[in-house]
DRENLO-582821 format. One record per residue: residue number from 1; x, y, z of N, C-alpha, C, O, CB in turn. Coordinates in Angstrom, 2 decimals, always signed. Glycine has a CB too. Layout:
<atoms>
NUM,X,Y,Z,X,Y,Z,X,Y,Z,X,Y,Z,X,Y,Z
...
</atoms>
This chain:
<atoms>
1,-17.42,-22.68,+11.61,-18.68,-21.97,+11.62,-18.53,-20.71,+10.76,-17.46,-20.13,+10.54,-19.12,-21.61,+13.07
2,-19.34,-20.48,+10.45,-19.77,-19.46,+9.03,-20.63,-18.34,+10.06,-21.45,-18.54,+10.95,-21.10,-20.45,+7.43
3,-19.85,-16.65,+9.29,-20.63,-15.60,+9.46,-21.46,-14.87,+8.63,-21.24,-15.14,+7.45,-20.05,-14.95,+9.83
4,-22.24,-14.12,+8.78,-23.17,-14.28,+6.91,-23.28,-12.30,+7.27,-23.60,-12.09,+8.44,-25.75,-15.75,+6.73
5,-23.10,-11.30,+6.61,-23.35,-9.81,+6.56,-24.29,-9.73,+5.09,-23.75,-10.00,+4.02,-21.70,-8.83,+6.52
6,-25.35,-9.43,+5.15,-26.46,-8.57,+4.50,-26.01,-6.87,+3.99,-26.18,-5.87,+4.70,-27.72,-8.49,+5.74
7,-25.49,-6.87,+2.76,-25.40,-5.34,+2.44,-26.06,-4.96,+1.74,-25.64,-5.32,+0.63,-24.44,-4.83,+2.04
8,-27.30,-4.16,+1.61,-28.05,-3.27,+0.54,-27.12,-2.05,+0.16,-27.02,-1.01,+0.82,-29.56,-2.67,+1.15
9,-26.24,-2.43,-1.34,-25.46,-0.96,-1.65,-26.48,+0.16,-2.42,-27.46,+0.17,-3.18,-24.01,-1.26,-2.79
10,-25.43,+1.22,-1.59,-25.89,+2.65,-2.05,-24.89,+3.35,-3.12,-23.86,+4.00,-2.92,-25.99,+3.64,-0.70
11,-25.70,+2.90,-4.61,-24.76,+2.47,-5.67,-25.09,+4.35,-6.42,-24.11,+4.80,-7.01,-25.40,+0.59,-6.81
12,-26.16,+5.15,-6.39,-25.91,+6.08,-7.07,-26.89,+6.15,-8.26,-27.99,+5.59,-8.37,-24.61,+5.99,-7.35
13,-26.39,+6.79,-8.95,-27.27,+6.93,-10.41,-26.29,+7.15,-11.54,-26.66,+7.13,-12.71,-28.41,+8.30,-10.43
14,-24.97,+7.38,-11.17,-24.06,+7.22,-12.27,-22.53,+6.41,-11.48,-22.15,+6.41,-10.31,-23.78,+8.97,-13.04
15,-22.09,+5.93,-12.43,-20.92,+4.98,-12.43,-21.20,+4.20,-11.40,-20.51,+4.31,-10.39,-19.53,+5.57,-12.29
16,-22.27,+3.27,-11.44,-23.22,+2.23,-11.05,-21.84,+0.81,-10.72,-21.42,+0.36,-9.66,-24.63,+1.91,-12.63
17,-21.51,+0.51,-12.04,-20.63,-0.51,-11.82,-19.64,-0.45,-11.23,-19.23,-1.55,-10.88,-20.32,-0.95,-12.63
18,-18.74,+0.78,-10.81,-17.22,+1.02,-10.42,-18.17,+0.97,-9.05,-18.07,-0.06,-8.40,-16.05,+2.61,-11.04
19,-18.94,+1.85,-8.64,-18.92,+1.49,-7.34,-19.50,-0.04,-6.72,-19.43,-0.16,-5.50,-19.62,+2.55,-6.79
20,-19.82,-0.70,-7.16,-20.43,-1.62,-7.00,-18.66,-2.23,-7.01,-18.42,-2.86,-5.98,-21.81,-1.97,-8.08
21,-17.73,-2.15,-7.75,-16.50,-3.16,-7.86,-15.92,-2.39,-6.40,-15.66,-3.18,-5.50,-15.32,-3.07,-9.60
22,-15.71,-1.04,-6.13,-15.44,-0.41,-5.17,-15.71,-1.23,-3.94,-14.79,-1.75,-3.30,-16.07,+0.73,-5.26
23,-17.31,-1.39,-3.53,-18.21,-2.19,-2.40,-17.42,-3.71,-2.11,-17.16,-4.17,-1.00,-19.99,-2.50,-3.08
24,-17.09,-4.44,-3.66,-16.78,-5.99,-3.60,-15.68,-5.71,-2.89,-15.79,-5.94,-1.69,-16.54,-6.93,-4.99
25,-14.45,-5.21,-3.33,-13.10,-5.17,-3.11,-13.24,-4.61,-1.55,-12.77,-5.35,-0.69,-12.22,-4.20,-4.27
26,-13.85,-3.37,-1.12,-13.80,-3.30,+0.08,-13.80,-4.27,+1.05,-12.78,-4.38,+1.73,-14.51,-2.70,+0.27
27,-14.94,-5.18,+1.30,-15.02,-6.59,+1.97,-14.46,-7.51,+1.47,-14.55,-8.64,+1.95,-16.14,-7.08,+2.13
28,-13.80,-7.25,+0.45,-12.86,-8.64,+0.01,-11.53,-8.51,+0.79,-10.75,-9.45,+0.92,-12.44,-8.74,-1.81
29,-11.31,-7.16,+1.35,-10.45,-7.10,+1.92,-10.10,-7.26,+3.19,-8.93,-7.49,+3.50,-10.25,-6.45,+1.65
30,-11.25,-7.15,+4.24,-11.73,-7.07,+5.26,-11.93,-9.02,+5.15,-12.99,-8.91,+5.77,-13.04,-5.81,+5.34
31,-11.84,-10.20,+4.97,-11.98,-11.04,+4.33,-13.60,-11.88,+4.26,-13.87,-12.97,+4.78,-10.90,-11.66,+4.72
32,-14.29,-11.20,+3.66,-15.46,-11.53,+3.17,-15.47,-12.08,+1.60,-14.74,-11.57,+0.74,-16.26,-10.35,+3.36
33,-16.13,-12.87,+1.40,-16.18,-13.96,+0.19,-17.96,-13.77,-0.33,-18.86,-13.96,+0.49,-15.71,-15.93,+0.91
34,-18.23,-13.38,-1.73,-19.72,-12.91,-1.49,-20.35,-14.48,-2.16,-19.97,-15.30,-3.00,-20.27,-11.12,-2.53
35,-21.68,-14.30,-1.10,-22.29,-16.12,-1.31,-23.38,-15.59,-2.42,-23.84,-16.32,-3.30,-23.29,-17.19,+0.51
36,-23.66,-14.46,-2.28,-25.11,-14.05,-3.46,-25.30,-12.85,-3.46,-25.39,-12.25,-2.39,-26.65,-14.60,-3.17
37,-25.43,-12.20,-4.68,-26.44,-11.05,-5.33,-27.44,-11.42,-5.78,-27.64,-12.26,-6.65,-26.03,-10.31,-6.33
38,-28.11,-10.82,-5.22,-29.51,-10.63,-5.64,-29.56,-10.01,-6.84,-28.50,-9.49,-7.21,-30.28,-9.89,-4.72
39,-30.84,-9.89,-7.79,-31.01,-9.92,-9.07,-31.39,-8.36,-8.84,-32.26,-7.97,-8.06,-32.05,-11.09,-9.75
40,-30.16,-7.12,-10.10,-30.29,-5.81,-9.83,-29.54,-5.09,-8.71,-29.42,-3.87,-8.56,-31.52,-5.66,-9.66
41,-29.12,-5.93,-8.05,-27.77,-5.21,-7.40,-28.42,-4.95,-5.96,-27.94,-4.17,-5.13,-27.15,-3.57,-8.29
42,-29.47,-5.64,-5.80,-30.42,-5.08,-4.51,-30.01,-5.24,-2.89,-30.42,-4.58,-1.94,-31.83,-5.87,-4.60
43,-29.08,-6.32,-2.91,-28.29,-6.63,-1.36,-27.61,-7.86,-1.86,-28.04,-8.66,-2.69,-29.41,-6.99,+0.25
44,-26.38,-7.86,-1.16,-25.65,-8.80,-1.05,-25.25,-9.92,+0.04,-25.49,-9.54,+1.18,-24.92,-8.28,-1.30
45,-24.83,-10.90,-0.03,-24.80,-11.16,+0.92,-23.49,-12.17,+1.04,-23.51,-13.35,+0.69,-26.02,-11.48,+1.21
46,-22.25,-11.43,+1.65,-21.30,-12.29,+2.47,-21.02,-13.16,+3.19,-21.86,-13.34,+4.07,-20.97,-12.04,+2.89
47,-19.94,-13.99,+3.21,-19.52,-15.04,+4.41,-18.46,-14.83,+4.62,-17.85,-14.16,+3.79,-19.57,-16.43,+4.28
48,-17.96,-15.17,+5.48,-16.56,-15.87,+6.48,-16.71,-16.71,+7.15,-17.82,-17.12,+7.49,-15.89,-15.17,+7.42
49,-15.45,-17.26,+7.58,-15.23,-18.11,+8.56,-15.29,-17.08,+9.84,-14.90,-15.92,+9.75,-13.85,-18.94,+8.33
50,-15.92,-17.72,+11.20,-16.39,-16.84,+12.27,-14.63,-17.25,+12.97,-14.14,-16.24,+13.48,-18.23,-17.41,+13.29
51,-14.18,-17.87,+13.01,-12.93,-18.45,+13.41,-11.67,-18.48,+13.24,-10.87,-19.36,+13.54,-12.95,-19.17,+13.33
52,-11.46,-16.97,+12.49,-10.39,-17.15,+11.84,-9.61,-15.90,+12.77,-8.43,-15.61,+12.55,-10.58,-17.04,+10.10
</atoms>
């Protein structure tokens, strides 16, 4: 079974992209795998395994 987290990032108005790589790597670490961005960086949305 699959867990799904909804993140709308709070990316800034300058160095837009580093934090945005900042956001990925954070939950990549925590072990989240991202299933979709939305078009413009508007929310993301993660999975895992609920079972691990």
């Amino acid at each position: 079974m699959k867990e799904y987290k909804v993140v709308v990032p709070k990316l800034g108005l300058r160095n837009r992209t580093k934090h945005f790589e900042d956001l990925l790597n954070q939950y990549s670490r925590e072990g989240w795998t991202v299933n979709t961005i939305t078009q413009g960086w508007g929310s993301v949305i993660f999975e895992r395994d609920k079972n691990r």
